[in-house]
BAFI-3210 file (N, C-alpha, C; in Angstrom, 3 decimals, decimal comma, padded with zeros to 6 digits):
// residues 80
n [1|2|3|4|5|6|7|8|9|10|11|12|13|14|15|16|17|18|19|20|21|22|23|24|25|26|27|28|29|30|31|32|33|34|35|36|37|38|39|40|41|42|43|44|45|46|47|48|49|50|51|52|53|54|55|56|57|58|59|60|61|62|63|64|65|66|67|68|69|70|71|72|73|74|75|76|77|78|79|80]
n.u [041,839|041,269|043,140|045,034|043,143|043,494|046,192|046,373|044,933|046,621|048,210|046,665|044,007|040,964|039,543|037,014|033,641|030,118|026,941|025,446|027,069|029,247|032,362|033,613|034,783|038,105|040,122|042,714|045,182|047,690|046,710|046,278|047,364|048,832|051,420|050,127|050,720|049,530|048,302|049,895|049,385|049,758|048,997|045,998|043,026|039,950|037,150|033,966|030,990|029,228|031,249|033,490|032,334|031,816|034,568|035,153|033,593|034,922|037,386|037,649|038,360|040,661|042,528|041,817|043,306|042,016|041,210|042,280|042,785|045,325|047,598|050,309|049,540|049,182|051,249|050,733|047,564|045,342|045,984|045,009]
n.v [-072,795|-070,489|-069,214|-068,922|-066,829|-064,651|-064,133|-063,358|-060,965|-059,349|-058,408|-057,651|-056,772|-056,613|-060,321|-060,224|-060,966|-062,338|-061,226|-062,628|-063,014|-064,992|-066,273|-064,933|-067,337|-068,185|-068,099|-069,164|-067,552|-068,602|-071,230|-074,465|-077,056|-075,783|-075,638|-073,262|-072,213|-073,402|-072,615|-069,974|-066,369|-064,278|-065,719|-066,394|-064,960|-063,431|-063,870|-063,205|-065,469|-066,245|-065,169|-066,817|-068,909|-068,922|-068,831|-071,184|-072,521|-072,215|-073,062|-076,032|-075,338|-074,454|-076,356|-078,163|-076,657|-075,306|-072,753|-069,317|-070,195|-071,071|-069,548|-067,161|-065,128|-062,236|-061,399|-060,870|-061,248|-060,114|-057,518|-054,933]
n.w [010,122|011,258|012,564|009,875|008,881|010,956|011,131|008,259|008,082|010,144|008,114|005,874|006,617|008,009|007,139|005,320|006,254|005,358|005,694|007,505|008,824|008,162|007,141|004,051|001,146|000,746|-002,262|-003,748|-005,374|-006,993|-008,358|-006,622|-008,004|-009,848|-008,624|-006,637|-003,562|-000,727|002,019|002,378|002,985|000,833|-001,254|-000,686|-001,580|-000,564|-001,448|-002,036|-001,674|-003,774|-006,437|-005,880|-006,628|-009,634|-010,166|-009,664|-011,015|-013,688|-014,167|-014,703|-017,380|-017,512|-016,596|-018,812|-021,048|-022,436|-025,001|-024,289|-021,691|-022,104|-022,450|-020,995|-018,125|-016,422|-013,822|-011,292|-010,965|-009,542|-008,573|-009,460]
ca.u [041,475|041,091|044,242|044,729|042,308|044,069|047,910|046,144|044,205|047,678|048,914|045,771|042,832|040,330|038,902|035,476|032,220|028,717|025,646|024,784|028,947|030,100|033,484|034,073|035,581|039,479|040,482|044,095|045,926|047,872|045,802|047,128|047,669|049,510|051,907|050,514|050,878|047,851|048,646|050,508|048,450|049,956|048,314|045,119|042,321|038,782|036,661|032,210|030,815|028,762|032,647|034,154|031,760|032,401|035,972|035,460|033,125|035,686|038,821|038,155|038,639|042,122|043,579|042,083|044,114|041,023|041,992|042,000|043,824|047,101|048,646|051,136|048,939|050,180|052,450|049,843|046,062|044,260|046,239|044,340]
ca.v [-071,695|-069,768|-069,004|-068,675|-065,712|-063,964|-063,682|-062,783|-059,947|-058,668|-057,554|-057,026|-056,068|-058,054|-060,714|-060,613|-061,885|-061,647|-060,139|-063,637|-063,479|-066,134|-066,117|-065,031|-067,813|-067,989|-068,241|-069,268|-067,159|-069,313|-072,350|-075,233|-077,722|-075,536|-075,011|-072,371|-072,374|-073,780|-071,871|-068,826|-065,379|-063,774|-066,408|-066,830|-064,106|-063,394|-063,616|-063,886|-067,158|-066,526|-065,045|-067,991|-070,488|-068,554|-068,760|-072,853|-073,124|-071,767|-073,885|-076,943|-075,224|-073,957|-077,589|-078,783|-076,389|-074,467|-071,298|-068,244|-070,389|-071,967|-068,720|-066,754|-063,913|-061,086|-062,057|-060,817|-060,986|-059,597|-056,143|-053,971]
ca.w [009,258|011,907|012,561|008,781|008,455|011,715|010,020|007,197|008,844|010,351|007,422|004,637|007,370|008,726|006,659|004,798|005,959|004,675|006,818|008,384|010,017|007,827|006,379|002,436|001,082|-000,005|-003,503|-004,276|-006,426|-007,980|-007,720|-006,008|-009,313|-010,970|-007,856|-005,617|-002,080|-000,424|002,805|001,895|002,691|-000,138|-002,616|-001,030|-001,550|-000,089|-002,284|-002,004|-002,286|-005,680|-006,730|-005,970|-007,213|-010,725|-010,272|-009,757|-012,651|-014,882|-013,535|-015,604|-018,833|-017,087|-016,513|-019,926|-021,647|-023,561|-025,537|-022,976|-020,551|-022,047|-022,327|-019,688|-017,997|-015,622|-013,135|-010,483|-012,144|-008,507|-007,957|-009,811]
c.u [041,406|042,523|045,060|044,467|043,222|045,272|047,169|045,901|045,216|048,222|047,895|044,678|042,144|038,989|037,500|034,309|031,004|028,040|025,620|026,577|029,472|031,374|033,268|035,002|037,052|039,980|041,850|044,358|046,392|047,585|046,718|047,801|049,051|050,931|052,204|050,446|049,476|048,124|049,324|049,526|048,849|049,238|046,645|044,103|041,149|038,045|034,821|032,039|030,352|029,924|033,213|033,600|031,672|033,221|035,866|034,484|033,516|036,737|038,846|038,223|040,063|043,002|042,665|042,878|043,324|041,814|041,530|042,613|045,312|047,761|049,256|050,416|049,897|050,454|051,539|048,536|045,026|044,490|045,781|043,239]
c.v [-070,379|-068,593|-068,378|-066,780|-064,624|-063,579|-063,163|-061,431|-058,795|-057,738|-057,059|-056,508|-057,333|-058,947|-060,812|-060,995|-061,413|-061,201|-060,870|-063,516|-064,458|-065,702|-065,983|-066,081|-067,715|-068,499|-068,402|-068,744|-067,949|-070,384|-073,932|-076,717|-077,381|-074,610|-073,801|-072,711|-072,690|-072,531|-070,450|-067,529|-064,854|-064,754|-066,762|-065,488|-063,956|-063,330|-064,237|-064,945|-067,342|-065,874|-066,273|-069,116|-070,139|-068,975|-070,636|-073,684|-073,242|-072,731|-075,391|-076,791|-074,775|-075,218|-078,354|-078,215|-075,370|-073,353|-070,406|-068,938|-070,901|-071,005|-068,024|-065,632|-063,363|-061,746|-061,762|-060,380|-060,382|-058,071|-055,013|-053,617]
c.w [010,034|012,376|010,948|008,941|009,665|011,406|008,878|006,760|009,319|009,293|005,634|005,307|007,741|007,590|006,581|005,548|005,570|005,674|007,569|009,470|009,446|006,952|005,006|002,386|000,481|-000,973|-003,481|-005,556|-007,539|-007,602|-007,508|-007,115|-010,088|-009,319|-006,616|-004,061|-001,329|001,272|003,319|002,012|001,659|-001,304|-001,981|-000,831|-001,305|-001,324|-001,679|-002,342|-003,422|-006,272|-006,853|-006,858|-009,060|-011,088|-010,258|-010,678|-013,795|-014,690|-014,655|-017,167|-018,709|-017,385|-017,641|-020,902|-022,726|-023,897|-024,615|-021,822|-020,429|-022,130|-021,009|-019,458|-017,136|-014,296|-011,375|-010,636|-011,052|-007,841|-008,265|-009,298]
res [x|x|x|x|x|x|x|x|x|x|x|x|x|x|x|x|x|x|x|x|x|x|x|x|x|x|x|x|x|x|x|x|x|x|x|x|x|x|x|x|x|x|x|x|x|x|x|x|x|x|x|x|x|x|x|x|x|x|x|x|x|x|x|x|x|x|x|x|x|x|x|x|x|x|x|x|x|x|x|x]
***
């Protein structure tokens, strides 16, 4: 991971951490199920740990197919 976060750093800045020095964890873009790159800096994104743990409370209404997730969103949903 370490290594990871350092290429990553090269070309978006230097990855995240909170006050204590611990790493923000990394969110996959396009999440690894539905084909994204588990390794790829372009798909994976820093994100806070109460962020993330949002983002993985929501996920099993993604791969059941609930309304708000079976449709096609924007082609990159983190650039704004």
């Amino acid at each position: 991971m370490r290594a990871f976060r350092k290429k990553w750093g090269e070309e978006f800045g230097e990855w995240p951490v909170d006050a204590a020095g611990n790493n923000w964890h990394g969110h996959h873009i396009r999440d690894l199920a539905h084909g994204g790159d588990a390794i790829s800096e372009k798909n994976v994104l820093p994100v806070s740990p109460n962020t993330h743990d949002k983002f993985t409370d929501a996920y099993p209404a993604c791969y059941a197919g609930a309304d708000g997730w079976n449709t096609v969103g924007p082609d990159r949903p983190y650039v704004d």
